[in-house]
N, C-alpha and C positions, 0 to 999 in steps of 0.2 A: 504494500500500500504506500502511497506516494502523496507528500500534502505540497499543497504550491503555495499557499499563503496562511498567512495569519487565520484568515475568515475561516479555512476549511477546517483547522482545528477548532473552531470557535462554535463550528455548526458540528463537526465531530460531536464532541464533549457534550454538547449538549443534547443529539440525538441518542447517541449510548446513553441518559440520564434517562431522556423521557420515555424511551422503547423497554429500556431493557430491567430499570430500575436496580439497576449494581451498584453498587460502591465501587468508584474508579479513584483512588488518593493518588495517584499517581497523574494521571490525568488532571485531577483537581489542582494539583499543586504546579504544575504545569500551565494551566489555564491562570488560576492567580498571581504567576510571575509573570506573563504574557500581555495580559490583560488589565491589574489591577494593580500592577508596578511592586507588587511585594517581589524586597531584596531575595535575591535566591538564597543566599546561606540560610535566611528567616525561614521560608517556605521548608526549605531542607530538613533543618532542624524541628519542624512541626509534623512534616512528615515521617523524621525516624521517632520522633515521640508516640504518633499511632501506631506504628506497626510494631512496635518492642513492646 
């Protein structure tokens, strides 16, 4: 799978949310450094807080 911009992950993320109702943290954390300017080290470290 192949993404060409910003948008396609934007519409990704968000169709795997509505279709499929999973839990994607990885994706999520992804999506809020992209998107809503959270530093990555920040996202990083909130994402190894959930999964430990």
């Amino acid at each position: 799978m192949i993404f060409e911009n910003l948008e396609t992950v934007d519409g990704l993320i968000k169709s795997v949310h509505s279709i499929l109702f999973v839990l994607l943290p990885i994706a999520d954390m992804v999506y809020e450094v992209l998107y809503k300017g959270v530093p990555v080290r920040e996202a990083m470290q909130e994402l190894t807080a959930k999964l430990i």
